[in-house]
N, C-alpha and C positions, 0 to 999 in steps of 0.2 A: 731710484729707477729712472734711467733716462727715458726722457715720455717721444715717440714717435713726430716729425717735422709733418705738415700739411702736405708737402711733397711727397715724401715716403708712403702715406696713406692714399693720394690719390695713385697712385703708381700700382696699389693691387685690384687685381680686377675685380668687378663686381657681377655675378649668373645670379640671379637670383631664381631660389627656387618654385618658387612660387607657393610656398607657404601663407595659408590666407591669415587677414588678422579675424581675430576675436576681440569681445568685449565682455571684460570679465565681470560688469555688473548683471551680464546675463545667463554666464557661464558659471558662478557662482563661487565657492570656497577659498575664495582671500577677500581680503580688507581691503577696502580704497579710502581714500579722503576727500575730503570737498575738491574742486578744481582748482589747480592750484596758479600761482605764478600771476594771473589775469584772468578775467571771464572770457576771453576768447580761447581758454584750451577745454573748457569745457565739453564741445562737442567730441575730441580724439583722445584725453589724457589717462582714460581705460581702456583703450585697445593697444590691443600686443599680437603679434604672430603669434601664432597656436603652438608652434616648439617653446617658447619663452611661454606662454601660459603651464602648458607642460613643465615644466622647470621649475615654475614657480610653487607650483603644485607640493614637486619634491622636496623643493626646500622646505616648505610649511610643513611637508611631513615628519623632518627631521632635524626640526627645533625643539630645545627643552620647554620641559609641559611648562605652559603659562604662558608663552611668546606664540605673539603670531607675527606674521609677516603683515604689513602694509604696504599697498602701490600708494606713492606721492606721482608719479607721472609715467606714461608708458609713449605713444604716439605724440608726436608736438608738429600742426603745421607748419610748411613751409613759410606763412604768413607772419604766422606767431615766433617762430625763430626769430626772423627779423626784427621782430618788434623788439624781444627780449636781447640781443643781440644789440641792436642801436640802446636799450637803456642803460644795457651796462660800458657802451663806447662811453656814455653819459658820463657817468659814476667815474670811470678812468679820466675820463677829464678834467674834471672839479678835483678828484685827488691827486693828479698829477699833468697841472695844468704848462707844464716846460716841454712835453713828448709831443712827437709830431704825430701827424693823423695816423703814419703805417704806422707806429710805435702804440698809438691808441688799437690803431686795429689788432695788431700781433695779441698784445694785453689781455684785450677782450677776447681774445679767442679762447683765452685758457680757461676759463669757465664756461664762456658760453660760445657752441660753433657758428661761424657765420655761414649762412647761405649762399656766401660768393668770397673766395679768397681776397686778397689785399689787391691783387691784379687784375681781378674782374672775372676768372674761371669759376667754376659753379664748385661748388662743396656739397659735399653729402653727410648732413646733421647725422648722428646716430640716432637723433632718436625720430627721426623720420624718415626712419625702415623699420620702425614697429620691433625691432629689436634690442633698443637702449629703454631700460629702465630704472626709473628713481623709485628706492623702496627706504621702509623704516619697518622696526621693530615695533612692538608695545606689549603692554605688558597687560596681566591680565585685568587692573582696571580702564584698559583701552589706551591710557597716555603714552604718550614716545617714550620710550627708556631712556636711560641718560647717554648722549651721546656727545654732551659738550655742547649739544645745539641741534636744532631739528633742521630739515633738509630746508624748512622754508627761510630759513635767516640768514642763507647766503649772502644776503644783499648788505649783512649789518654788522656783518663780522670780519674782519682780516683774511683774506683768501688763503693765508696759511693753515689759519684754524679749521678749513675744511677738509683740510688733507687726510686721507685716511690715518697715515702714522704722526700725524700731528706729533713733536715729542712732548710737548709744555702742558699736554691735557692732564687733567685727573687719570689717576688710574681705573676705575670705575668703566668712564668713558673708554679710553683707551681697550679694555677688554670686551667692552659692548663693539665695539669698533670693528676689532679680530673677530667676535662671534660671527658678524652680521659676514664679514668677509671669507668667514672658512664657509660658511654656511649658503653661500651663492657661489663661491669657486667649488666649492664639492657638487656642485650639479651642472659645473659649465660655463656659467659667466666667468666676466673677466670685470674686475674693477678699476673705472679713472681712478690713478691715485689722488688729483685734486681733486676728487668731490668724494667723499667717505660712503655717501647714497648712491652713486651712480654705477649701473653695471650692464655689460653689453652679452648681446650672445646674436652671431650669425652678420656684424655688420663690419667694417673694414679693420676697425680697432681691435676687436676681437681677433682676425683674421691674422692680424701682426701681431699680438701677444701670444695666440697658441700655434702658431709654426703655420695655419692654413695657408694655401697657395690661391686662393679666393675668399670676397664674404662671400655669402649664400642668400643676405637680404640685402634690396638696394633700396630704394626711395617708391614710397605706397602711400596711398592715401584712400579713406573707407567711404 
């Protein structure tokens, strides 16, 4: 699947509708994990718009018994973008220390969005419209099911191996993979194919994969 240019996603409009966020350690009925990534996401990393809580809801309901859904992250400051964003320029440079800065910057963006394009215009994180969320599976004794790797190892694996259809995974992996993705496309999200965990509903990315002619969430913060 051809993944969408920076260009192309600033280019659709964003109304947003004003759907408030929630915080689903207070709203209750899914799983969360510790704060993930750094202690600065602590404070946002369980809030979501209220249609994505709703959603999420669904999917929980129509997982096979013994699975539940987990949130790894929902909300991510404008702050924390950046930080996590400059870490991973980091990593692109020690591993590919010949690239020029736009070449670092371009790189880096495919895992992680920056908060200001290569040219200095402002970018719109997905997940700082409370509508991008990072989820995992587990299974009834609470551990991640096998997915080749849990959301948090992005930093220590080959950015291939996080791609949804990864081909060289076990097959195990490979159909936990599918599950998790029929299993959130059946109620509306849309999934980055580079991150197997990641999935959006109501923000620009979403907006270009299912035909909408706007998102409906822009940039919030609780």
């Amino acid at each position: 699947m051809a993944l969408p240019t920076s260009s192309s996603l600033d280019r659709i409009p964003v109304v947003d509708c004003g759907d408030p966020l929630v915080d689903i350690r207070a709203e209750g009925g899914l799983l969360y994990g510790p704060p993930p990534e750094c202690p600065a996401t602590a404070p946002d990393y369980c809030w979501v718009r209220s249609q994505v809580y709703t959603r999420l809801l669904r999917v929980q309901e129509g997982l096979p018994a013994g699975l539940r859904l987990r949130l790894y992250e929902g909300l991510r400051s404008l702050a924390v973008q950046q930080q996590l964003f400059d870490e991973e320029q980091a990593r692109v440079v020690q591993a590919h220390p010949g690239l020029t800065p736009q070449q670092v910057h371009e790189r880096a963006s495919l895992l992680i969005a920056p908060p200001r394009h290569w040219d200095g215009s402002p970018n719109l994180p997905p997940h700082s419209t409370g509508g991008a969320v990072d989820v995992e599976l587990v299974g009834a004794d609470g551990a991640v099911i096998d997915f080749g790797m849990q959301a948090r190892d992005w930093v220590r694996v080959p950015a291939q191996f996080c791609e949804t259809r990864h081909a060289a995974l076990p097959a195990a992996a490979q159909a936990n993979r599918l599950l998790l993705a029929q299993a959130m496309e059946g109620q509306g999200f849309v999934n980055y194919v580079r991150e197997w965990w990641h999935y959006s509903y109501g923000d620009r990315y979403w907006a270009m994969r299912t035909g909408q002619p706007q998102a409906i969430f822009g940039p919030v913060a609780h």
